[in-house]
C-alpha positions in Angstrom: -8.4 -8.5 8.4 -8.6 -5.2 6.5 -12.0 -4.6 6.6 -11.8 -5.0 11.1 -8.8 -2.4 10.6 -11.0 -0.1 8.4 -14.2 -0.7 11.0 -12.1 0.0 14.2 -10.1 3.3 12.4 -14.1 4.7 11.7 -15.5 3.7 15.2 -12.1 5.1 17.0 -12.3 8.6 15.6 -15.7 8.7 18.0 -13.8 8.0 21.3 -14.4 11.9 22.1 -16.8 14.1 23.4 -17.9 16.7 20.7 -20.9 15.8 19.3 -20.2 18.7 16.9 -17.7 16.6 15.4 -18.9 13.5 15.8 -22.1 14.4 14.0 -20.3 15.7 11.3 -18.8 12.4 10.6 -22.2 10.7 10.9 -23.4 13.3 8.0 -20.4 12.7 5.4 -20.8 8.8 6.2 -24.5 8.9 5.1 -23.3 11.1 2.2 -20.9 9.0 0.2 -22.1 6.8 -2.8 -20.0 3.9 -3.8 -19.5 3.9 -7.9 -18.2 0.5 -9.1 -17.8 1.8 -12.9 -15.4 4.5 -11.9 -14.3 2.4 -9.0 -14.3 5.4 -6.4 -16.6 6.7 -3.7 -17.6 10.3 -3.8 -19.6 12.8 -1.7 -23.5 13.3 -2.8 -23.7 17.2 -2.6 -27.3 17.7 -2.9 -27.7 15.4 0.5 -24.4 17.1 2.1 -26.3 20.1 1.2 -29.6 19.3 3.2 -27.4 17.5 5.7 -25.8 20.5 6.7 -28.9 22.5 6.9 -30.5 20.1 9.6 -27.1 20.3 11.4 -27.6 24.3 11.7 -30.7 23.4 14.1 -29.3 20.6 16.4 -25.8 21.9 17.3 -23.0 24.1 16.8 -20.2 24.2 14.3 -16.7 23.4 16.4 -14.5 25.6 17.8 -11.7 24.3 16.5 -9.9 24.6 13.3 -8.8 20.7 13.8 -12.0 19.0 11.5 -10.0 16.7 9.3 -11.6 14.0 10.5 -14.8 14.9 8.5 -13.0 13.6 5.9 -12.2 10.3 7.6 -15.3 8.1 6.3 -14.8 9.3 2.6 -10.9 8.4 3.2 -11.4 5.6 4.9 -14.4 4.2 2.3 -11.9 4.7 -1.2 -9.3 2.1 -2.3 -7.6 4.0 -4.1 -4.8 7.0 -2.7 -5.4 9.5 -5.8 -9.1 9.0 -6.3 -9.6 9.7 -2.5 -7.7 12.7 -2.6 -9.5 13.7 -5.8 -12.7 13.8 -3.9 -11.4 14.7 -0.8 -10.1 18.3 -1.8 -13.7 19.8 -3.0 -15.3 18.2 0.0 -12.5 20.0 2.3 -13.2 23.2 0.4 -17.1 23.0 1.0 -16.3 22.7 4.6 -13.9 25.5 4.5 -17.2 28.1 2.9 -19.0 26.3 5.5 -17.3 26.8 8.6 -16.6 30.2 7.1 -12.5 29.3 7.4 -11.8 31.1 4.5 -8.3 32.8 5.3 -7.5 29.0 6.5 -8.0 27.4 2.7 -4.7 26.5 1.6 -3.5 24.9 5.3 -6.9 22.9 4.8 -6.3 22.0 1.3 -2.3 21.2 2.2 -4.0 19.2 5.6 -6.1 16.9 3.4 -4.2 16.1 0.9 -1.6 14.9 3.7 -4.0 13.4 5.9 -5.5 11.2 3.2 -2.1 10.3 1.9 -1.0 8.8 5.4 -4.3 6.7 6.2 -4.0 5.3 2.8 -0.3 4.6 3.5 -0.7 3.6 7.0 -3.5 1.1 5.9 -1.6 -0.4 3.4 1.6 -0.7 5.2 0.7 -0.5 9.3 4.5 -1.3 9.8 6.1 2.1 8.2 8.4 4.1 10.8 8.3 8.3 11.6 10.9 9.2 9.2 9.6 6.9 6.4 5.8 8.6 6.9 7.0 12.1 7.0 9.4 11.3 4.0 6.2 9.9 2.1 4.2 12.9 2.8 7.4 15.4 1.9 7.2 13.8 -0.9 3.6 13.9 -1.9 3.5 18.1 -0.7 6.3 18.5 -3.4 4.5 16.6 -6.2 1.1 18.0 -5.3 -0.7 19.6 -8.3 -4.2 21.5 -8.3 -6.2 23.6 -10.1 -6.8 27.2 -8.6 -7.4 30.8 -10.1 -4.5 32.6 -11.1 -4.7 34.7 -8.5 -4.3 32.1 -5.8 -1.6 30.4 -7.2 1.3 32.5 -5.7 0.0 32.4 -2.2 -0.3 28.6 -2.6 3.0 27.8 -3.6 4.0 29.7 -1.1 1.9 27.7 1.4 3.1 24.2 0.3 6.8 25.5 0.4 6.1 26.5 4.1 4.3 23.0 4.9 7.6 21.4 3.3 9.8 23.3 5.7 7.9 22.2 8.5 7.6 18.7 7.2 11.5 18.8 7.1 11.7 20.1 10.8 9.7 17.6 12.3 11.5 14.5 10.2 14.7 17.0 12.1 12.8 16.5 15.4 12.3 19.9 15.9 8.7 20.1 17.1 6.3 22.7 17.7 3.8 22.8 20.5 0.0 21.7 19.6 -1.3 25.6 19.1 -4.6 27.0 17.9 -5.1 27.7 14.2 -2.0 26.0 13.1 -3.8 22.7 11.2 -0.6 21.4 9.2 1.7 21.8 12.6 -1.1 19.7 14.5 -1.3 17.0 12.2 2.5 16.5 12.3 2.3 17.0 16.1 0.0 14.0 16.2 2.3 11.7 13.9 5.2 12.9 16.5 2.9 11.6 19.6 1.9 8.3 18.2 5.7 7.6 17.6 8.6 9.5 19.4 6.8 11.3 22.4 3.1 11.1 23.4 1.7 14.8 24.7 -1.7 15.9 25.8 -3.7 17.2 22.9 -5.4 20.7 22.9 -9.2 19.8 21.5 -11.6 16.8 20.1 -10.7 17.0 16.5 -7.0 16.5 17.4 -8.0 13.6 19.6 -10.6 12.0 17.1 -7.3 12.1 14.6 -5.0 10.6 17.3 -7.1 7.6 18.0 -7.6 6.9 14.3 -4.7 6.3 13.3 -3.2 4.3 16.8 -6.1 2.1 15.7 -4.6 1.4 12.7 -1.0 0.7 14.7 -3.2 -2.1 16.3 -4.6 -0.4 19.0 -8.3 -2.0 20.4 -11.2 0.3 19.3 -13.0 1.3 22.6 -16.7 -0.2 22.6 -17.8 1.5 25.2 -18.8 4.9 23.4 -22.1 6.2 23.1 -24.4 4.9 20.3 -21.6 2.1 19.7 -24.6 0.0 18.0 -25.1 2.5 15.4 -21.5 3.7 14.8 -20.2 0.0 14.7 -22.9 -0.4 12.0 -21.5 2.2 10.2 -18.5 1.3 10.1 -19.1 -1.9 8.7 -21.5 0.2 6.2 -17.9 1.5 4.9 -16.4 -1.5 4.4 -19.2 -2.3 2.0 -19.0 0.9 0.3 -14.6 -0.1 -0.3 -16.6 -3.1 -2.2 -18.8 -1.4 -4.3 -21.4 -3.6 -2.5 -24.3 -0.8 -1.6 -25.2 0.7 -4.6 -26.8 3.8 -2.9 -29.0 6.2 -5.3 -28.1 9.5 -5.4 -30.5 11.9 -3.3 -32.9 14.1 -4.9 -35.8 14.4 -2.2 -34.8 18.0 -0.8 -36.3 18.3 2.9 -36.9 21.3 5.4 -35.9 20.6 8.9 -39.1 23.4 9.8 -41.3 20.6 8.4 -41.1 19.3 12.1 -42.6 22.0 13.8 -45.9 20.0 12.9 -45.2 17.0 14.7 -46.6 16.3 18.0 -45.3 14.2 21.1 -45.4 10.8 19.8 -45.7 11.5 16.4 -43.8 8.9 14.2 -42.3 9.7 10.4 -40.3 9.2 8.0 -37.9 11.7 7.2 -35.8 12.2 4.3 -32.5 13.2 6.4 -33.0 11.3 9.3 -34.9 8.1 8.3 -37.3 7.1 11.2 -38.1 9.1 13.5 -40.2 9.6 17.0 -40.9 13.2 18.6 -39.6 12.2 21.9 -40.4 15.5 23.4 -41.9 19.3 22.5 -41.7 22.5 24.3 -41.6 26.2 23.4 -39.8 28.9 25.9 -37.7 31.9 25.7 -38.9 32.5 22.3 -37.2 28.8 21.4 -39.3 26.0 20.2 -37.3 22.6 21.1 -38.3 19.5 19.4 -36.4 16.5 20.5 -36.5 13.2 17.8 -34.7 9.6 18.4 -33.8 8.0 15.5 -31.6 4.8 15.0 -28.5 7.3 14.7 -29.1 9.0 18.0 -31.4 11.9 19.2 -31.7 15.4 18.1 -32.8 18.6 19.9 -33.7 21.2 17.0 -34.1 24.2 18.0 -36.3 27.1 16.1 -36.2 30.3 16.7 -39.2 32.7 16.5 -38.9 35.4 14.1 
């Protein structure tokens, strides 16, 4: 029963449009290695690293501060509350340097940390009411703990006192509109929807959020999303990884997405990133070279750039 709950929460947070978003959560999927002696899942770096680089070629970064859900398949994959939020809080921070969201760190780090607290709650206990959720994260914000320079530690305080204040506001039902660059306020905004009020939502990474977590209230995942095959697989692929089952090695290939500037129209490889793949298409114009690849997760238009 768990395991369709944990399948239907992955393949949910796809019911959206952004492929931005939605290959981002295909990337930190493919990323995780499940460790039975420690009992956790964590992120592979040097493949998150290489990951992201082919990303920079087949899309854009999004638009919107509202990403948490790249953390959903490394929530979703860990047992255990602490040890997800133990690797959740670096991953958030490499997406931060990423995204280049810097002045935005301690709302992400303050985001995370209550985003994977409530999954994990909600998964364990679907049944738990508003006030009893926003009471559990309160709670968690006032015990949270984490190692920063000196230097930072004042403004973070400060942070987590003001994501209290809000948190007690909201359990107060007095509720903010969804707005742009507020991440904590959004998150609670969602929680609000799903159980007092149900608004329209301002962007993709709200919505992929949103229809995570009704999924876990019992709502029907939507099968009629693009790639459904694939994602469905990998959401099954998570519930293996909850069961120490997969045993993935950790990567140590290193690939260069400019390697496929040799391929030809119909050429078929192997590639480290991407697995199998078939150049479906080639063509060069306004100074852009555009290869286009279909592999089993989907198909990819890189585009290069003379120089």
């Amino acid at each position: 029963m768990k395991d369709d709950l944990i399948k239907n929460c992955y393949i949910s947070s796809f019911d959206i449009d952004d492929s931005s978003l939605k290959h981002l959560m295909i990337i930190g999927t493919k990323c995780l290695i499940d460790n039975k002696l420690q009992r956790n899942v964590y992120v592979d770096n040097n493949r998150l690293k290489d990951e992201l680089i082919y990303f920079n070629f087949y899309d854009n970064k999004p638009q919107y501060l509202d990403v948490l859900n790249v953390l959903l398949p490394l929530i979703l994959s860990n047992t255990n509350t602490q040890k997800s939020e133990d690797e959740v809080l670096p991953l958030i921070q490499k997406y931060v340097k990423y995204l280049k969201k810097d002045q935005y760190l301690f709302d992400y780090i303050l985001a995370s940390v209550l985003y994977n607290s409530l999954i994990h709650n909600l998964i364990e206990n679907p049944n738990m009411e508003y006030e009893e959720i926003l009471q559990s994260i309160k709670e968690k914000m006032i015990g949270l703990q984490i190692k920063l320079d000196k230097s930072s530690i004042i403004k973070f305080q400060m942070a987590r006192i003001k994501a209290i204040q809000v948190i007690d506001n909201y359990i107060d039902l007095k509720v903010c509109d969804y707005a742009e660059n507020e991440i904590i306020t959004n998150l609670l905004n969602i929680i609000y929807d799903i159980y007092i009020e149900d608004r329209d939502v301002i962007n993709d990474g709200i919505l992929s959020m949103k229809k995570s977590i009704l999924s876990i209230l019992s709502a029907e995942a939507n099968l009629n999303i693009e790639n459904i095959d694939f994602i469905s697989s990998m959401g099954v692929y998570i519930t293996k990884l909850r069961k120490y089952s997969i045993n993935k090695s950790s990567y140590n290939t290193g690939s260069d997405p400019r390697s496929l500037v040799n391929l030809n129209q119909g050429d078929t490889i192997v590639d480290p990133i991407l697995n199998k793949i078939q150049v479906i298409s080639k063509d060069f114009s306004n100074n852009i070279l555009r290869i286009s690849v279909k592999s089993k997760s989907g198909q990819y238009t890189f585009n290069f750039k003379r120089v």
